[in-house]
TINUNU-82213 format. One record per residue (C-alpha): x, y, z. Coordinates in steps of 0.5 Angstrom, whole numbers, padded with zeros to 4 digits, always signed. Example, Ala and Ser with C-alpha at 12.3 -4.5 7.8 and 13.67 -1.06 7.14 Angstrom:
+0025-0009+0016/+0027-0002+0014/
***
This chain:
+0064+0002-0057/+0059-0003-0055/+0057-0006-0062/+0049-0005-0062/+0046+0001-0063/+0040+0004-0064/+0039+0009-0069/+0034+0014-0070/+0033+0017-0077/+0030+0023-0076/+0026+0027-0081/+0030+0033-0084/+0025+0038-0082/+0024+0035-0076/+0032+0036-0075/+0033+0043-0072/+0030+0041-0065/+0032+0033-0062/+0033+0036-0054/+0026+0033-0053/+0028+0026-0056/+0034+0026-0053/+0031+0028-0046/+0026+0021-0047/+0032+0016-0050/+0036+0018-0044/+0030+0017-0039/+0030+0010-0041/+0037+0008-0040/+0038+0007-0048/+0044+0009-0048/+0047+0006-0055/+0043+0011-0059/+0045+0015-0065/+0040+0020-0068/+0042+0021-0076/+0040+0027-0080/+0041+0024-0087/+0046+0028-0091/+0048+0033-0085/+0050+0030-0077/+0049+0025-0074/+0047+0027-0066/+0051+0023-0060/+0047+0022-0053/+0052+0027-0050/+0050+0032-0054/+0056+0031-0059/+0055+0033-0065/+0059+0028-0072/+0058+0030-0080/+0055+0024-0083/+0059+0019-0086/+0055+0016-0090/+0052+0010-0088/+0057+0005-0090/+0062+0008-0085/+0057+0009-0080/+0055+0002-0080/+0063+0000-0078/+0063+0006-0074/+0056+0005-0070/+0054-0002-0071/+0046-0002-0071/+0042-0007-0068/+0035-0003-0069/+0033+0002-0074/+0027+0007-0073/+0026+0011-0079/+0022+0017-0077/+0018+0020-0083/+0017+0017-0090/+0019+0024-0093/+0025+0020-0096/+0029+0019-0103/+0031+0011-0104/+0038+0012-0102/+0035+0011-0093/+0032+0005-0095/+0038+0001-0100/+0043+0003-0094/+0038+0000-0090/+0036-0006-0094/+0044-0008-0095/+0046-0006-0088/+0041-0012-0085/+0043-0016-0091/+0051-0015-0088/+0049-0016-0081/+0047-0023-0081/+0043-0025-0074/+0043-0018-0072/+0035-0015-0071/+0034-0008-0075/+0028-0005-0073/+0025+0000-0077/+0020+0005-0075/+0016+0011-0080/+0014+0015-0076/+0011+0020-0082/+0008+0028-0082/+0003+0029-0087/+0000+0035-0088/-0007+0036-0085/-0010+0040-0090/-0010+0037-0097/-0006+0031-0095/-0001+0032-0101/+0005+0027-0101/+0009+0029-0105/+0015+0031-0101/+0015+0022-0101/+0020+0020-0107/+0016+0014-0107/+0009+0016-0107/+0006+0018-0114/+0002+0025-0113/-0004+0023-0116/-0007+0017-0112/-0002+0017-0106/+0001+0010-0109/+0007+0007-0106/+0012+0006-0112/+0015+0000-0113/+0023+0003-0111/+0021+0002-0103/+0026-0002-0099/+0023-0005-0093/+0026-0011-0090/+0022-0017-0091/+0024-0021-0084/+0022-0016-0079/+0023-0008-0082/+0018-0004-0077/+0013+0002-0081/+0010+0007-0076/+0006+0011-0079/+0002+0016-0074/+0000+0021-0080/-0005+0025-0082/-0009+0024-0090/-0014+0028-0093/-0019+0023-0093/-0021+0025-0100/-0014+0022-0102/-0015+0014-0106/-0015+0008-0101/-0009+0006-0101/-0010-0001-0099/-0011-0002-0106/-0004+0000-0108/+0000-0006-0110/+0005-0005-0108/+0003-0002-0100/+0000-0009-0099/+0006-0011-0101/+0009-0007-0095/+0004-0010-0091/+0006-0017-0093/+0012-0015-0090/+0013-0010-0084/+0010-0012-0077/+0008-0007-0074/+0004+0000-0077/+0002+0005-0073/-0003+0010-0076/-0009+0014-0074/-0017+0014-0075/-0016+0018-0082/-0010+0014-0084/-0013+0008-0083/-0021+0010-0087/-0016+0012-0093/-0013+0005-0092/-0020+0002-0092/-0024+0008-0098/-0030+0009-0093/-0031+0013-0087/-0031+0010-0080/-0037+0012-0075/-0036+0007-0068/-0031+0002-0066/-0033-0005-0070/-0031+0000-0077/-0025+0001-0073/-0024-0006-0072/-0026-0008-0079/-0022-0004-0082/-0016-0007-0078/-0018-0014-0079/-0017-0013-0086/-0010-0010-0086/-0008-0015-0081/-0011-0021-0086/-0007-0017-0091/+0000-0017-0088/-0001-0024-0087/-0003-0027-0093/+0005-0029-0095/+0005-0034-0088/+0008-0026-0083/+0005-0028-0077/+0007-0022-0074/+0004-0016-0076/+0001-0011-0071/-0003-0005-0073/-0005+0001-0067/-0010+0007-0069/-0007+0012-0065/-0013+0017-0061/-0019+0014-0066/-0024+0015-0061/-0026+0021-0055/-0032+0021-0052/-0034+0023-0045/-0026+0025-0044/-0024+0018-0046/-0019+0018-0052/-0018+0010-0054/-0014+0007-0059/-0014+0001-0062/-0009-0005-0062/-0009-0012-0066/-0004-0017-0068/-0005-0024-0070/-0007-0027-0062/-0010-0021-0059/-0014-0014-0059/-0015-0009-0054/-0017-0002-0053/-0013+0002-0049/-0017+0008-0046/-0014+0015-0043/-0017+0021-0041/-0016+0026-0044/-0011+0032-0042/-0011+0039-0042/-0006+0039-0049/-0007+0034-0054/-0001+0037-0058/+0002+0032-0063/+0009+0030-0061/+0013+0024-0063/+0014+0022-0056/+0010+0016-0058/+0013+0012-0064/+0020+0014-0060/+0018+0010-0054/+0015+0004-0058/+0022+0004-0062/+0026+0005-0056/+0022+0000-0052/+0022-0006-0057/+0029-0004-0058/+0030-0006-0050/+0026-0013-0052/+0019-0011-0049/+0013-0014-0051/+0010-0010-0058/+0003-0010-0052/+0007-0008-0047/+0012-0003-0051/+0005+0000-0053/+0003+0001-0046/+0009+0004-0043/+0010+0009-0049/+0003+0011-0048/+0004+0013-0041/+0010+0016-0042/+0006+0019-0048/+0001+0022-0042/+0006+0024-0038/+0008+0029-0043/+0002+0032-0045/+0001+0033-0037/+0007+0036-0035/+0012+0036-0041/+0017+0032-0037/+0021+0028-0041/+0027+0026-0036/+0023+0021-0032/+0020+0014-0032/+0012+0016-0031/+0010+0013-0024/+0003+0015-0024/-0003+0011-0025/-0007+0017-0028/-0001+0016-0034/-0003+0008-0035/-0008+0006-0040/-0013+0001-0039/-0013-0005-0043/-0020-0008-0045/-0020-0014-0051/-0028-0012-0053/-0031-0006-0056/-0037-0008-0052/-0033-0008-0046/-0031-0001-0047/-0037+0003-0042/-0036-0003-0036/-0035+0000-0029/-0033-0005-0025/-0033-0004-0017/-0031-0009-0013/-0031-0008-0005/-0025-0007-0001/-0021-0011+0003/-0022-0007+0009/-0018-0003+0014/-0012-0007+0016/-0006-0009+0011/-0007-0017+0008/-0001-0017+0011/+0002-0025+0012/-0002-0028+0006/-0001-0037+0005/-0004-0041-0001/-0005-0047+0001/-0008-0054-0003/-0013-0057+0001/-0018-0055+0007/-0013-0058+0012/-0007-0053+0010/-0013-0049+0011/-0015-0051+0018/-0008-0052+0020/-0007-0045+0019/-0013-0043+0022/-0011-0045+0029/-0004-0041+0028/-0009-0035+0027/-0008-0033+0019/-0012-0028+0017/-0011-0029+0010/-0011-0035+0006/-0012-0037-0002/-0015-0043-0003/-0012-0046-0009/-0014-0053-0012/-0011-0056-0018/-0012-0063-0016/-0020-0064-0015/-0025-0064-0020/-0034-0064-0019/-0038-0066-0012/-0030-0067-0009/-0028-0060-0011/-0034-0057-0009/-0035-0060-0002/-0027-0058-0001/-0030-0051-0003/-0036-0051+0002/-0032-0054+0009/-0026-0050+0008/-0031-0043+0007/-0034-0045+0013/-0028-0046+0017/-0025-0039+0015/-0032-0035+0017/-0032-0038+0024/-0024-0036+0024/-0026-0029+0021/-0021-0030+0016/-0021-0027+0008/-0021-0033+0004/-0020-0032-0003/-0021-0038-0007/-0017-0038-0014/-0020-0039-0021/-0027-0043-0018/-0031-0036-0018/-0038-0039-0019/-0037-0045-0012/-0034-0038-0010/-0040-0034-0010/-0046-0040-0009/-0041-0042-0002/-0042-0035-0001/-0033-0034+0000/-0030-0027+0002/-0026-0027-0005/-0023-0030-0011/-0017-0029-0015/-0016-0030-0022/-0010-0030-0026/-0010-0027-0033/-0011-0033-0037/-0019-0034-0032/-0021-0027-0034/-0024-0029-0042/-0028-0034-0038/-0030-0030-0031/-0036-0028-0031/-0034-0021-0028/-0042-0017-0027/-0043-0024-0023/-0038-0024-0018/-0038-0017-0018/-0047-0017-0016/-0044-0023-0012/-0041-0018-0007/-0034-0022-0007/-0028-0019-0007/-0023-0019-0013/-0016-0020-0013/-0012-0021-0020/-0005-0024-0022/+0000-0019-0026/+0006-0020-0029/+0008-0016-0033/+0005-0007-0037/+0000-0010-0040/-0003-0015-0035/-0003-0009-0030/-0006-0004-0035/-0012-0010-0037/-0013-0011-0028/-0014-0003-0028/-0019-0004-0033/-0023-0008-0028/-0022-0004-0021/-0020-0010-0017/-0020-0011-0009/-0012-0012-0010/-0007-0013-0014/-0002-0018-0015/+0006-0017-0018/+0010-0023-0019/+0014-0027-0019/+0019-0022-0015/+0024-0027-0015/+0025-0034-0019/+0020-0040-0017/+0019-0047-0018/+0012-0047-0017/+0011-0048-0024/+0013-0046-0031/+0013-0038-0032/+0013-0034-0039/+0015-0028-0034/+0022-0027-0032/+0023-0024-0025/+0021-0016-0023/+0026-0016-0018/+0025-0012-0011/+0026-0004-0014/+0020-0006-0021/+0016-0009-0014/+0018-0002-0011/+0016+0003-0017/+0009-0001-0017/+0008+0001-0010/+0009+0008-0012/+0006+0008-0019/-0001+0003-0016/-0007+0006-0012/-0008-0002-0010/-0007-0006-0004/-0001-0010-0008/+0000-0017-0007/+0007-0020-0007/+0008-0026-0010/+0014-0031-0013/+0020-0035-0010/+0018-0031-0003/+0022-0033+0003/+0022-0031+0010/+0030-0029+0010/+0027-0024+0004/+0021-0022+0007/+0024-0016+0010/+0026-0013+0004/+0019-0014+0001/+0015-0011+0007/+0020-0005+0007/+0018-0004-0001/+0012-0003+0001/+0008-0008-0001/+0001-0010+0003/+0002-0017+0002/+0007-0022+0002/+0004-0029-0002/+0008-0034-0001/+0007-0042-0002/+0013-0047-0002/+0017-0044+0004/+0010-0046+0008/+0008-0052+0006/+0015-0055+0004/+0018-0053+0010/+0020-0058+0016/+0017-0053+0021/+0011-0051+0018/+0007-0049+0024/+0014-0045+0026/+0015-0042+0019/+0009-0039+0020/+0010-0036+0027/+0015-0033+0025/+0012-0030+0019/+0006-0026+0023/+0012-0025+0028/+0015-0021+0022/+0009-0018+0019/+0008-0015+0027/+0014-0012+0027/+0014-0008+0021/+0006-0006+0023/
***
């Protein structure tokens, strides 16, 4: 057996239906995961069904590389086994989720062994590992219930888990005073991401699940260290409460997600099903995505950038100067980005002012990269910005200004926060390796380029170590633009190279 395994530690009441669980680890190729019933079974994938050995054996048997822990109903005997196993394992990363069902109506927690009955008190028999144990708690807690963020020993928790997912009520018992708007929200969790850091634990993570709805819009709040951002969903026709959630962000994680982009992906998955029930499949619909948006002031703006037009953007260069551009003019390119990474002042701006000239004589969609405000005095077709423009972009600008808007993406959570915006198109990269510069992102690779075709209501650009000899298999996944550089401007040929590549964009018309 492979060595690593998830394990999911399932909640005893929870136990006498997993099919639904089962159905979701499979669906997203989690194959090495185990679900344990404490005491009673252990459940394989394939429906297989084991006598619990306890955990000793089951550690040699299953060797665990995360563990999710749904519910907090537990006795110490689940968090010793944990505590010894990531002791004993040394290098392997255990992942520890508590995804925990308290009772709505009077918020008693007294099916915790390590909660004290009167003031909801975390007693001091708690085992979390201290590195990187995970606590989820997506919970329900009568707000008359004590602030918890008192409890010595919580805080001690927080001190040492790194990620928390809660939900509004859980968080105003956490805080002792009742949230009415978004900013109490924020300031709540500002406060327990403070905690959990004061020990040098520069990793925790806080999401307040559904803490908002209004106008068919439901948002919850997300918060580490170095970012925060409200994700929003509209609300469907049910709304019942389901482990879905906590399960993906655990699987996710498992898979070494982004906590950010685990988040976003479990919420569509989520969405998914709340809509139809289907669990079987990776959500592929842009209705199921949430949009990202980093300020609660943000959260009302409605973007309406112009389309693009008709016709596809089809063979799309970037190029670093006015005379790429001019050149490329003359072989009758329709598309062009203008990137400049080596001018700065009257220089930039007059390289700017020339080059927009020249494409509105051509009839040519110029998009100037990062430069939004030359963009818009200059009066340019478009501009481009990657995620990094976005906090300095004046946005209600450019869009007043009519220019069109194209946006660089990389990964879920990128995608999400470009949704958010409602831009001209949308740009996926890097398909394929490159060396134009220093990337975070590992290659997405042809299929991730097609799901996005059939998950985006957007023109898509391609982008990323982009090649003639591959643009067959990149305009044949449906993309709406293929972006490319150095196979252009690297080229012996350049004017040739580029022949060919409308010749092919034609081809496939």
């Amino acid at each position: 057996m492979n060595k690593e395994f998830l394990w999911i530690i399932d909640n005893k009441s929870e136990s006498q239906d997993q099919s639904y669980k089962i159905s979701l680890i499979k669906s997203m190729n989690a194959d090495n995961t185990i679900i344990i019933i404490p005491e009673s079974e252990i459940l394989l994938l394939d429906g297989t069904k084991l006598p619990f050995p306890g955990f000793s054996k089951l550690k040699k048997d299953f060797s665990p590389a995360h563990i999710h822990i749904n519910g907090l109903a537990w006795g110490t005997e689940v968090f010793d086994a944990v505590e010894k196993i990531k002791a004993s394992h040394i290098g392997t990363d255990v992942f520890i989720s508590c995804d925990s069902r308290i009772d709505k109506k009077d918020g008693d927690l007294s099916n915790d062994s390590r909660v004290d009955k009167k003031d909801g008190d975390l007693s001091s028999d708690s085992r979390i590992d201290k590195k990187d144990g995970d606590l989820s708690c997506d919970s329900r807690i009568d707000k008359k219930d004590s602030n918890l963020l008192n409890s010595d020993n919580f805080t001690k928790i927080l001190q040492i888990i790194d990620l928390l997912i809660i939900n509004k009520d859980f968080l105003e018992v956490f805080s002792g005073k009742k949230i009415t708007d978004m900013i109490e929200v924020e300031n709540a969790v500002n406060v327990l991401i403070g905690v959990g850091g004061t020990a040098g634990f520069a990793e925790l993570a806080v999401i307040v699940k559904d803490c908002r709805i209004e106008n068919g819009i439901k948002s919850s709040f997300y918060k580490d260290n170095n970012r925060k951002n409200w994700l929003n969903v509209h609300v469907g026709d049910s709304e019942k409460e389901n482990s879905v959630f906590s399960t993906a962000v655990s699987v996710l994680k498992y898979q070494g997600y982004d906590t950010l982009d685990a988040v976003v992906i479990a919420t569509a998955f989520e969405q998914q099903y709340l809509a139809n029930g289907s669990l079987d499949s990776w959500p592929e619909q842009q209705a199921y995505l949430p949009y990202l948006i980093p300020d609660s002031s943000l959260n009302q703006q409605v973007y309406s950038f112009p389309d693009c037009g008709p016709g596809k953007l089809g063979f799309y260069p970037v190029v670093d100067s006015f005379e790429w551009v001019e050149r490329l003019l003359k072989l009758d390119v329709k598309t062009i980005q203008l990137r400049i990474k080596d001018k700065t002042g009257i220089e930039l701006e007059n390289e700017i002012r020339k080059t927009v000239a020249a494409s509105e004589k051509y009839k040519c969609r110029l998009f100037i990269n990062d430069y939004w405000e030359l963009a818009i005095k200059h009066r340019a077709y478009g501009v481009h910005l990657g995620q990094e423009d976005l906090a300095e972009a004046d946005l209600d600008k450019i869009e007043k200004s009519g220019l069109r808007l194209g946006l660089s993406t990389h990964c879920y959570r990128e995608v999400a926060r470009a949704l958010a915006i409602n831009p001209s198109y949308i740009a996926i990269g890097p398909v394929f390796e490159t060396k134009l510069k220093k990337m975070d992102f590992l290659p997405q690779g042809v299929d991730a380029l097609k799901r996005w075709v059939r998950s985006l209501n957007y023109p898509l650009v391609a982008i990323g170590g982009i090649t003639l000899e591959r643009g067959p298999e990149i305009i044949s996944a449906g993309a709406d633009a293929v972006a490319v550089v150095r196979d252009v401007t690297l080229n012996s040929d350049p004017d040739k190279r580029v022949e060919e590549w409308l010749s092919l964009i034609d081809n496939y018309s």
